[in-house]
C-alpha positions as CSV (number, residue, x, y, z in Angstrom):
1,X,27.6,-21.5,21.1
2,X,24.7,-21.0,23.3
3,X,21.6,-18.7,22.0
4,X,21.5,-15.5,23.2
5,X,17.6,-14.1,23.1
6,X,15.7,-10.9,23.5
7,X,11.9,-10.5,24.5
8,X,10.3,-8.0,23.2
9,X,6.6,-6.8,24.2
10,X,4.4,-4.7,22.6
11,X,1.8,-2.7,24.6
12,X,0.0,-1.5,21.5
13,X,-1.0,-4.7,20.3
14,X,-1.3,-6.6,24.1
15,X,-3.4,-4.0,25.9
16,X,-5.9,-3.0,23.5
17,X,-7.9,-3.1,25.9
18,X,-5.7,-3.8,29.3
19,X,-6.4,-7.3,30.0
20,X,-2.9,-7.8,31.0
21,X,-0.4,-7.3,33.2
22,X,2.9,-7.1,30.4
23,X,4.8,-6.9,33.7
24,X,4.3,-10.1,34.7
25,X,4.8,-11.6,31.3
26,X,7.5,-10.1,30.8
27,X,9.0,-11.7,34.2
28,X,8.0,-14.7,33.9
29,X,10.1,-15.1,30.0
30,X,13.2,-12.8,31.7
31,X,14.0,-15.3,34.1
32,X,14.4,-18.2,31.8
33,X,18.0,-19.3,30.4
34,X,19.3,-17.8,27.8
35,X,17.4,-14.6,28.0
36,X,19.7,-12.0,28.0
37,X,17.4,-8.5,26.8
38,X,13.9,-7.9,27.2
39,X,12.1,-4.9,26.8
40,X,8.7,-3.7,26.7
41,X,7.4,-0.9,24.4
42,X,4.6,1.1,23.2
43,X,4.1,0.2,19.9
44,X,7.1,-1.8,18.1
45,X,6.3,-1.0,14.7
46,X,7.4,2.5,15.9
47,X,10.2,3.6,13.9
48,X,11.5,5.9,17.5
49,X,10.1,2.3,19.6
50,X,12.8,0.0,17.1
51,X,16.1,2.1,17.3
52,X,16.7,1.4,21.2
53,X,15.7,-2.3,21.0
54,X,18.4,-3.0,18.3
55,X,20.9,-1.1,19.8
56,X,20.1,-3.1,23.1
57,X,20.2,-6.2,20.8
58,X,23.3,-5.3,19.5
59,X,25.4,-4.4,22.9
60,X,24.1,-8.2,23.6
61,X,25.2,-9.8,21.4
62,X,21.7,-11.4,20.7
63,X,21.0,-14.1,17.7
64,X,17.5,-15.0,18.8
65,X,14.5,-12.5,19.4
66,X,11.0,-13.4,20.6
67,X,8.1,-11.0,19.7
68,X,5.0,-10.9,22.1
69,X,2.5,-8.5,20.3
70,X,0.3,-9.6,17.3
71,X,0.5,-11.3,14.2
72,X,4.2,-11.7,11.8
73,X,2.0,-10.4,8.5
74,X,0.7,-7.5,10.4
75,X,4.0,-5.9,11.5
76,X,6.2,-3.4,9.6
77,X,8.2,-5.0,7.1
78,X,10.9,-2.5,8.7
79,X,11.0,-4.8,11.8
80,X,12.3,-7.3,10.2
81,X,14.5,-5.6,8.3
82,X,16.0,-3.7,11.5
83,X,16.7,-6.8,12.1
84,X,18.4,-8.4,9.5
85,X,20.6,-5.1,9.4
86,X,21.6,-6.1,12.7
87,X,22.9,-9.6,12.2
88,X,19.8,-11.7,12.9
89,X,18.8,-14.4,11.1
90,X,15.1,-13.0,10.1
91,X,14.1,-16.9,10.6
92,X,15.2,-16.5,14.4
93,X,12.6,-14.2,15.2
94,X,9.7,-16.0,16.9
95,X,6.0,-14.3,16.9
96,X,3.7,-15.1,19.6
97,X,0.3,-13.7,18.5
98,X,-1.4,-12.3,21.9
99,X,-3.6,-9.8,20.5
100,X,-6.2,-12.2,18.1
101,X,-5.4,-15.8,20.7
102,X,-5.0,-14.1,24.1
103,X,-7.0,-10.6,24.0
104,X,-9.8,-10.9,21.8
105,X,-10.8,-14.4,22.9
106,X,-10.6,-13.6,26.0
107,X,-12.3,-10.0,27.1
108,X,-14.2,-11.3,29.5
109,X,-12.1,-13.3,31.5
110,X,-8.8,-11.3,32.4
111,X,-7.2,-14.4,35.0
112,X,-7.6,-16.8,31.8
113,X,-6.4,-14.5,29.6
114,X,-3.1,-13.6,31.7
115,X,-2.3,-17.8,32.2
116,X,-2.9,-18.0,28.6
117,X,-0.6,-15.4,27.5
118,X,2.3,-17.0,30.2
119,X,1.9,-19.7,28.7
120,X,2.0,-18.9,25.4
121,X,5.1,-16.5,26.2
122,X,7.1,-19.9,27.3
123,X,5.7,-22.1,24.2
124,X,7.5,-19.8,22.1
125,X,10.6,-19.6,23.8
126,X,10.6,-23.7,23.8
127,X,9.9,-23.4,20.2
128,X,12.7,-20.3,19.4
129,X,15.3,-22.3,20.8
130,X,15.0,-25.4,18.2
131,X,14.7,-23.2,15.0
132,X,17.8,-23.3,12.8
133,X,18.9,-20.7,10.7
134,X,17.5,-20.4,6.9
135,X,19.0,-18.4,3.9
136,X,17.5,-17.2,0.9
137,X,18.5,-17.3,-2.8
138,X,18.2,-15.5,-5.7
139,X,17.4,-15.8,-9.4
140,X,17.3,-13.5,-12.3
141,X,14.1,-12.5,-13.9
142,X,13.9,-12.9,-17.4
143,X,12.0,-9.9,-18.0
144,X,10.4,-6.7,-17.1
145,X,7.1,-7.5,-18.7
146,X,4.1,-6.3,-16.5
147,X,0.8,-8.0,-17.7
148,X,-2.5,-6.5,-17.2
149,X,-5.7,-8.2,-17.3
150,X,-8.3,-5.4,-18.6
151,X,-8.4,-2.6,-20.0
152,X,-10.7,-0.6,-18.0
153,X,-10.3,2.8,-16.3
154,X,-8.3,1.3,-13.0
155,X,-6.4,-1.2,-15.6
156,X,-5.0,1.8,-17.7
157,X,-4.4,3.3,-14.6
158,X,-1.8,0.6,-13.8
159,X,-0.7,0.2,-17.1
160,X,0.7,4.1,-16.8
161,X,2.0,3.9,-13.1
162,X,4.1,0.4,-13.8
163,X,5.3,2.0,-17.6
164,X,6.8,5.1,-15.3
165,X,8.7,2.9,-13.3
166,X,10.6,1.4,-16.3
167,X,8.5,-1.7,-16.7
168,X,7.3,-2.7,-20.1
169,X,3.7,-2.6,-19.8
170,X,1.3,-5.2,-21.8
171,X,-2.4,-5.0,-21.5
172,X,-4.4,-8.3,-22.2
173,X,-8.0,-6.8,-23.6
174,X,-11.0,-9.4,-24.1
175,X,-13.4,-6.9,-26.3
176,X,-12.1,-5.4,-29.6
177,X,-12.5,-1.1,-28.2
178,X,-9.6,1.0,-28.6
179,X,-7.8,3.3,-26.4
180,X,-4.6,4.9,-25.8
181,X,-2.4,3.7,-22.7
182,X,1.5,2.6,-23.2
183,X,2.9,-0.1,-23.9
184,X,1.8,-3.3,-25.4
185,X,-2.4,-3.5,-26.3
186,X,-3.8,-7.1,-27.0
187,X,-7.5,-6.6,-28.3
188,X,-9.5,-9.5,-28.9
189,X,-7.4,-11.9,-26.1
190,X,-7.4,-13.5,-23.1
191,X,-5.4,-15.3,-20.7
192,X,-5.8,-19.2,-20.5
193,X,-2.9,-20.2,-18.6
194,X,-0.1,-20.0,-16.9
195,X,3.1,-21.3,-15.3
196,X,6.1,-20.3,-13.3
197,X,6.2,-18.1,-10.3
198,X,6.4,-14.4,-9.3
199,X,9.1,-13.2,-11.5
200,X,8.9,-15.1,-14.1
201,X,5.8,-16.5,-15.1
202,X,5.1,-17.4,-18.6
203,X,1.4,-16.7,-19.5
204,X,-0.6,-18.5,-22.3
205,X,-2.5,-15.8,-24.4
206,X,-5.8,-16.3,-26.8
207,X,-5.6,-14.2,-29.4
208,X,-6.9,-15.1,-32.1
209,X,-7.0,-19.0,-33.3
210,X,-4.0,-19.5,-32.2
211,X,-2.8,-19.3,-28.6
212,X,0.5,-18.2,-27.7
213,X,3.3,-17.6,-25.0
214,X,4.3,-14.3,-22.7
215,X,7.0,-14.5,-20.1
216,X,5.8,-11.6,-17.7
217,X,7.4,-10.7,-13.9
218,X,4.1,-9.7,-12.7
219,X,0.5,-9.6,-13.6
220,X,-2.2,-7.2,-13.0
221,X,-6.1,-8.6,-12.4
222,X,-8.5,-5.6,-13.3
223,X,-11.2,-7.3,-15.1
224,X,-14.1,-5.0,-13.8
225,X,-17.3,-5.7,-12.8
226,X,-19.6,-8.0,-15.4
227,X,-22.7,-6.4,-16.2
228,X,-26.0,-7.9,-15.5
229,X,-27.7,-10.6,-18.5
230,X,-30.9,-10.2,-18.4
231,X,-32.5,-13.6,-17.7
232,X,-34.6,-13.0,-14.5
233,X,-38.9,-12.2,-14.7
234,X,-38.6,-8.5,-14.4
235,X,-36.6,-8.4,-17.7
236,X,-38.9,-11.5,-19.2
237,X,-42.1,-9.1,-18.2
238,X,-40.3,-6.0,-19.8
239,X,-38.8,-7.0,-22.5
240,X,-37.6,-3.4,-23.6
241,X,-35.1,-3.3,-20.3
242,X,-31.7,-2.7,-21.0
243,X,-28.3,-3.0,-18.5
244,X,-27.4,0.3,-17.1
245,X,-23.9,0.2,-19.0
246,X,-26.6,0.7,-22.4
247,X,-28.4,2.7,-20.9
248,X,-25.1,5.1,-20.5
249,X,-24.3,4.2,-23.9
250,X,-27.6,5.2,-25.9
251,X,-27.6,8.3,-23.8
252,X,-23.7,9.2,-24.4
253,X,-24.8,8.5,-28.2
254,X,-26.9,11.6,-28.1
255,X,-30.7,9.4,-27.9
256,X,-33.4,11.1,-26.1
257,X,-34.9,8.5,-23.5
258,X,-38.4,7.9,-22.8
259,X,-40.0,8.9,-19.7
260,X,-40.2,8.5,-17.1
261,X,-36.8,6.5,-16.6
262,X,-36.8,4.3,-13.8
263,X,-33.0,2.6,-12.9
264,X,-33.5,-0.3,-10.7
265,X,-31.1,-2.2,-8.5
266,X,-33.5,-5.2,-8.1
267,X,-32.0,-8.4,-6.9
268,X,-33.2,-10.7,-9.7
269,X,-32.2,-8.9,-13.1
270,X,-30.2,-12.1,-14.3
271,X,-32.4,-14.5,-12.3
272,X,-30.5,-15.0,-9.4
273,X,-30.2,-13.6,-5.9
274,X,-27.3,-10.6,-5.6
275,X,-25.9,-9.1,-3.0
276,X,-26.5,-5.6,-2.1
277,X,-23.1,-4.3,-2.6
278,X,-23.6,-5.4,-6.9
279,X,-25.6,-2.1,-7.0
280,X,-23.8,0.6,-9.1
281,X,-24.5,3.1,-6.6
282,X,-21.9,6.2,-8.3
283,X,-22.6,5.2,-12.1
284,X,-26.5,5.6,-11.1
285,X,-26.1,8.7,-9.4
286,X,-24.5,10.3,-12.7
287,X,-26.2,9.1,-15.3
288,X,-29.5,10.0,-13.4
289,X,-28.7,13.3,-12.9
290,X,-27.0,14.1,-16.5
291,X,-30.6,12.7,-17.7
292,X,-32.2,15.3,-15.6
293,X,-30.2,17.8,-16.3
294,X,-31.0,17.5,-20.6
295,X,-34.0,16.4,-20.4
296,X,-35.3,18.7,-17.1
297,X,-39.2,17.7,-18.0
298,X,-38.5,13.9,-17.5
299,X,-39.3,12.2,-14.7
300,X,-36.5,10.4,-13.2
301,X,-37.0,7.5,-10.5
302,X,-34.3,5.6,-8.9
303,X,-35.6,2.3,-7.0
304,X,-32.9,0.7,-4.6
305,X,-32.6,-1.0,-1.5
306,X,-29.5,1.1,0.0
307,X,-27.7,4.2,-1.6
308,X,-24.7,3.9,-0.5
309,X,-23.1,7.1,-1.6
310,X,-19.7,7.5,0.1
311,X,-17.4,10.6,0.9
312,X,-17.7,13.2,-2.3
313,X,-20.5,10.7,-3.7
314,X,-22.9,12.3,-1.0
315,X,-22.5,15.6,-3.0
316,X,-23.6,13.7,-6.1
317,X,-26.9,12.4,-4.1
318,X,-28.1,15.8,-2.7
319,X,-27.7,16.9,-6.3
320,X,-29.5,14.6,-8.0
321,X,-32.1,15.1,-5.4
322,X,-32.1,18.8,-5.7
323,X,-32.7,18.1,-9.8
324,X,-35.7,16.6,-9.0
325,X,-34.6,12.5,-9.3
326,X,-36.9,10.7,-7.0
327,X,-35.2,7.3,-4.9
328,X,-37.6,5.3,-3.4
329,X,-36.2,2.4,-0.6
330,X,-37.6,-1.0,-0.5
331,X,-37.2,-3.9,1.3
332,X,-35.4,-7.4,-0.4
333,X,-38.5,-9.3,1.0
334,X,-40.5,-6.5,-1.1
335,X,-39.1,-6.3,-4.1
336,X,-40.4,-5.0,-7.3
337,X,-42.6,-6.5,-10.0
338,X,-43.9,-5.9,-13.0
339,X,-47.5,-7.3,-14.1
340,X,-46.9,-8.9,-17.8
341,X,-50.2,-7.7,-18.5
342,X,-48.9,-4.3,-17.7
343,X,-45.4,-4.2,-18.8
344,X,-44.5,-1.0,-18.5
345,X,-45.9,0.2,-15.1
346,X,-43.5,-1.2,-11.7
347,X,-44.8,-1.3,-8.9
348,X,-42.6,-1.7,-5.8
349,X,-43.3,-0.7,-1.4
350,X,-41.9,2.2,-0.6
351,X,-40.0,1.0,2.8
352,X,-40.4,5.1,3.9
353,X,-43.9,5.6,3.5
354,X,-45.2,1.8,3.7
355,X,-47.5,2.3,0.2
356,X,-47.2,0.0,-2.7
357,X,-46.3,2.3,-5.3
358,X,-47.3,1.8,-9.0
359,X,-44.3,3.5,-11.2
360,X,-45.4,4.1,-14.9
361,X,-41.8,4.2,-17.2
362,X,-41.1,4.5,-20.8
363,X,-37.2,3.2,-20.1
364,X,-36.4,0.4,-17.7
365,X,-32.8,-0.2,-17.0
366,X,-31.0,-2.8,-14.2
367,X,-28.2,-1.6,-12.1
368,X,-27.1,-4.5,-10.5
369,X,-23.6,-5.4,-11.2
370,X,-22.4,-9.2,-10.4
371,X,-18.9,-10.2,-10.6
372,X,-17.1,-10.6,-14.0
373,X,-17.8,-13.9,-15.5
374,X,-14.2,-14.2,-16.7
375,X,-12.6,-14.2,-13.0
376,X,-12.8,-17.8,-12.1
377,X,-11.1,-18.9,-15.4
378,X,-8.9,-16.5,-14.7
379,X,-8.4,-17.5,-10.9
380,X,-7.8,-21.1,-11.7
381,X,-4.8,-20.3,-14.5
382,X,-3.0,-18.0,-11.9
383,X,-3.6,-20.3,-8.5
384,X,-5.2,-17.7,-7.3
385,X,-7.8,-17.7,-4.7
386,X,-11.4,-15.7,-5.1
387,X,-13.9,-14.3,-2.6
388,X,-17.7,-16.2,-2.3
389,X,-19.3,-13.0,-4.5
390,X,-17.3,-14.0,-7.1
391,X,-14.4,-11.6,-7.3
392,X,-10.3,-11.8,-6.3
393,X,-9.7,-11.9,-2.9
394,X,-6.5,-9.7,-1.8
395,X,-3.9,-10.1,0.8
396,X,-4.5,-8.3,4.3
397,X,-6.2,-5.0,3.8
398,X,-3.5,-3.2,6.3
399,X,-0.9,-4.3,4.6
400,X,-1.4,-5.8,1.0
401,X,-4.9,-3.9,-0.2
402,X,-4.0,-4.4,-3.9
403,X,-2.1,-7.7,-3.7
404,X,-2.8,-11.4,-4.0
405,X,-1.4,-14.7,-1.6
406,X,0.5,-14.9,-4.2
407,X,3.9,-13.4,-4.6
408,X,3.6,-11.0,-8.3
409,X,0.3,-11.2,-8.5
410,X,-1.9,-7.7,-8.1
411,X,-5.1,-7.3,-8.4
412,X,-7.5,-3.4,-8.4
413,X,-10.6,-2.0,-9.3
414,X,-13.9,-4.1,-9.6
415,X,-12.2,-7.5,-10.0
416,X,-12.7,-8.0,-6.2
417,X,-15.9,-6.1,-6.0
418,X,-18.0,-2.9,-7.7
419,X,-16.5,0.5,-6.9
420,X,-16.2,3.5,-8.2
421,X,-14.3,5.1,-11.1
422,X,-12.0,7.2,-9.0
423,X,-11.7,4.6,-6.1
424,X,-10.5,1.5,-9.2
425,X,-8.1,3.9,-10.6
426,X,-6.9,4.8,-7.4
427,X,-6.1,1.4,-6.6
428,X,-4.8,0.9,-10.1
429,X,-2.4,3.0,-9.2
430,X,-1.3,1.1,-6.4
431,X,-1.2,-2.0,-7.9
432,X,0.8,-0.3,-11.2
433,X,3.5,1.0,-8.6
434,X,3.7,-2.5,-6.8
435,X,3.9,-4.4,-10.2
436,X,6.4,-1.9,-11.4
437,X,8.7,-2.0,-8.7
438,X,8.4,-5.6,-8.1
439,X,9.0,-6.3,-12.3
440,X,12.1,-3.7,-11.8
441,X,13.8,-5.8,-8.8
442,X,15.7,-7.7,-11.2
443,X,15.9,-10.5,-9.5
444,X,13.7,-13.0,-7.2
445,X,14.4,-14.2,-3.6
446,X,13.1,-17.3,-2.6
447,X,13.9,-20.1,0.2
448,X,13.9,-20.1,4.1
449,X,10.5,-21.4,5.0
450,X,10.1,-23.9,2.3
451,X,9.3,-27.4,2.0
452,X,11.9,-30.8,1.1
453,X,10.5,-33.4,0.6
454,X,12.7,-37.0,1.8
455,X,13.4,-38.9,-1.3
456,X,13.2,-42.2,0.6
457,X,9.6,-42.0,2.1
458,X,8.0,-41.0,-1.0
459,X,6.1,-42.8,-3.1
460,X,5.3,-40.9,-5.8
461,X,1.5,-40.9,-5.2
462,X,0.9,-37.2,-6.5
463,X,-1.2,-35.8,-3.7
464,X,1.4,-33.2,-3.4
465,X,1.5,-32.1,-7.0
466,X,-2.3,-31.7,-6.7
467,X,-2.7,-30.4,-3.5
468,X,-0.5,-27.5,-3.9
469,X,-2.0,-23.8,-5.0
470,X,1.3,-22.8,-6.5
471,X,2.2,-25.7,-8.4
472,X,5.8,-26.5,-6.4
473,X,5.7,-30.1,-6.2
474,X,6.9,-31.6,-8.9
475,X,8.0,-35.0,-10.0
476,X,11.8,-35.1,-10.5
477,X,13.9,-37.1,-13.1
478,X,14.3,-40.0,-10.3
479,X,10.5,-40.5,-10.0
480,X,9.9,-38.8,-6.8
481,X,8.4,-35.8,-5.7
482,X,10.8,-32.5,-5.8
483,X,10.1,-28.8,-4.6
484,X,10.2,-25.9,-6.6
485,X,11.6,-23.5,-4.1
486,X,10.8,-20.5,-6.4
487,X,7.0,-21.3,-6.3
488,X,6.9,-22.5,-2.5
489,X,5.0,-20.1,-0.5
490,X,5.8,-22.1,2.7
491,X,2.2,-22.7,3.3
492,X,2.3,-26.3,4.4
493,X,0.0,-28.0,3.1
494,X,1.6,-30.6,1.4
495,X,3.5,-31.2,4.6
496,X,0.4,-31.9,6.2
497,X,-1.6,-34.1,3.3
498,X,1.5,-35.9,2.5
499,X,0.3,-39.9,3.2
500,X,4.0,-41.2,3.8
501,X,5.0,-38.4,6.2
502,X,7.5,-37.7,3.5
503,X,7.7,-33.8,3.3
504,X,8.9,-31.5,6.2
505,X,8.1,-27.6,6.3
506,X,11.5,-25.9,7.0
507,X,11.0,-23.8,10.2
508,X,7.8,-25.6,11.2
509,X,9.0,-29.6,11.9
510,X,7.6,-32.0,13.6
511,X,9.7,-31.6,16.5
512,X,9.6,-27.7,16.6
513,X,5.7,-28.4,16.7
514,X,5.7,-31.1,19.1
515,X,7.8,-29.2,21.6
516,X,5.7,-26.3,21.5
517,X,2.6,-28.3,21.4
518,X,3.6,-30.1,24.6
519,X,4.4,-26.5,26.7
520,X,1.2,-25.3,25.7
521,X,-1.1,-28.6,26.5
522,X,0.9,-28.5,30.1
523,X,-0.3,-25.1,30.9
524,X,-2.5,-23.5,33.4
525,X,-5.6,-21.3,31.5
């Protein structure tokens, strides 16, 4: 049976700003063979823009579709489920990404960008016409164990969300505090490994001498921010300094500080360089003004390099200002320093007023907040990757703000950088719900694009068992390499690394690329 396709073109993703002419596009792909709808629309991810493109699809019988808009991980997952409600194989729908390798590239040069886009419009018919259907399996999850790393406020947060949607909620908790959430608390442990795939993953906990097993569907990262060690010279010079997290905690305690107080977001408090973004711009802005507000007669100074006090946080600023707490601005090339001979006076450049200012204190504090110490270990054990300031690095940020590459994985709060209280329990919250919900599934689907590897060619060399970030390769009883299709994430790298050209990436073969390689080389742009 001959494939019967449908174009679809999106104007909301194309024409951002109008560099093309969809018209044309669209006639040059409606002429071809085989093409029996094509249509082109606002906005496709359009709820009002998808119900007249199936039912088009539908009246013509098509198998095959070709998107030309943006990228597949920025559309609504509802596409592709509109789709798959409709017949169609969700492995025959063919994305041409026009927006980020036509339009953006491209602004200047509108004739370029048009060829381009023609050409890329035919590439992926060439290419949609040798993809083969793929099908997807399931497996029951063992259980409904949601594991979260931390016990913080935007932890707890997804502790509670994940326990209301039925999931049995375990919180891993490296210091000995107690508090009150549901479920499962583990003081005093911490995760060291872990196996299996989203699902059903079995962790290995430290808790006490001995380590021990959990089987979990999903996992939770909300570690927090670490809190600064204070190695660098301002703390060697002043050796009475303490972390602003102390600082909080002597005052919560009821101590009366010494004036003046000055809270400093210097760059060096643990002898090395961090960024600005490390500053703990809303815990500084409370603690600053509840010292002000007991102890009215204190002076107050707070020395940064850039308040950034967001949305409601401005009202906390003007208020601490109207209390009387003094900020003072300097430049990173013109940081603060404190004489040893003189080791309580700072003096620091005001970047308003251009004056060296000499700040006497009686309590020194450092604001800066790097990333938690305990995220690469805990990176490495979940194949997991992490961003260059040290923290987890989510999925996309339209789609996935709370998630992780990979699949059962979450992550919120300050384990990808500092925020807020209310902003990491807000994203607790989203991460609890997606944890929950995923953990309450039942069951895992898996397959489609995936990679085999051809028992023949391989050699057993192991490049694919150590290439791959979420463990799939395996070596099998016959000594050769096997796939574990739970774990594949169809990312294809050990496709691509594999020295005896032994492993081919289902829906991305050598052919399929070769084909549309060759359009694409033969074009005019």
């Amino acid at each position: 049976m001959k494939a019967r396709i449908q174009v679809v073109a999106c104007k909301c993703c194309t024409q951002a700003p109008p560099l093309l002419d969809m018209n044309d596009i669209m006639s040059v792909v409606s002429d071809r063979e085989l093409v029996v709808s094509s249509m082109l629309v606002d906005g496709i991810c359009d709820s009002k823009n998808i119900r007249p493109v199936l039912e088009d699809a539908r009246n013509k019988d098509v198998d095959r579709v070709l998107v030309l808009a943006c990228q597949k991980k920025d559309f609504s997952p509802g596409l592709l489920a509109a789709y798959k409600r409709a017949g169609i194989n969700e492995f025959l729908i063919e994305f041409v990404d026009l927006r980020d390798e036509v339009v953006l590239p491209h602004l200047g040069d509108g004739k370029r960008a048009q060829a381009k886009a023609e050409t890329k419009a035919i590439a992926g018919l060439q290419r949609l016409l040798m993809l083969e259907p793929l099908e997807k399996a399931r497996e029951n999850m063992r259980t409904t164990n949601v594991v979260v790393l931390g016990g913080g406020a935007s932890g707890r947060r997804a502790a509670e969300v994940a326990a209301a949607q039925g999931a049995h909620t375990i919180i891993i908790e490296k210091s000995g505090r107690s508090f009150k959430a549901p479920g499962v608390i583990m003081p005093n442990s911490s995760l060291t490994g872990a196996k299996g795939y989203g699902g059903n993953f079995v962790l290995t906990i430290k808790a006490g001498e001995k380590p021990e097993e959990l089987e979990c569907a999903a996992v939770v990262v909300a570690t927090g921010g670490g809190w600064t060690e204070l190695k660098g010279p301002l703390a060697k010079a002043c050796k009475s300094s303490v972390p602003l997290y102390q600082l909080q905690e002597q005052f919560q305690g009821g101590a009366a500080l010494k004036g003046p107080v000055v809270i400093a977001d210097t760059p060096d408090p643990a002898g090395k360089t961090l960024a600005v973004q490390d500053f703990a711009w809303d815990e500084t802005l409370a603690l600053a003004t509840d010292i002000k507000r007991k102890q009215p007669l204190e002076e107050v100074f707070v020395v940064f390099q850039e308040m950034r006090a967001f949305g409601l946080s401005e009202l906390a600023y003007k208020e601490a200002a109207e209390l009387g707490v003094k900020f003072v601005r300097y430049d990173r090339s013109a940081g603060p320093k404190i004489d040893p001979q003189e080791p309580t006076k700072l003096s620091v450049k005001d970047l308003a007023q251009g004056d060296v200012l000499a700040i006497p204190f009686g309590t020194l504090a450092f604001a800066a907040i790097p990333a938690n110490k305990d995220n690469q270990a805990i990176a490495d054990a979940l194949r997991i990757p992490m961003s260059p300031e040290g923290g987890v690095r989510r999925g996309s940020i339209q789609r996935w703000p709370v998630s992780t590459p990979r699949p059962g994985v979450f992550v919120c709060g300050s384990a990808m950088f500092p925020k807020s209280k209310e902003t990491a329990e807000a994203e607790g919250e989203a991460a609890g719900l997606l944890a929950g919900r995923f953990a309450m599934k039942g069951t895992i689907e898996f397959g489609g694009i995936v990679a085999e590897v051809e028992q023949e060619k391989c050699s057993a060399c192991l490049t694919c068992v150590r290439t791959c970030p979420y463990e799939a390769p395996f070596i099998g009883a016959a000594g050769k390499a096997e796939i574990r299709v739970q774990a594949c994430q169809g990312c294809g790298m050990c496709a691509g690394i594999c020295p005896s050209k032994a492993i081919e990436l289902h829906g991305f073969t050598d052919d399929q690329i070769m084909q549309e390689t060759r359009t694409m080389l033969g074009g005019d742009f």
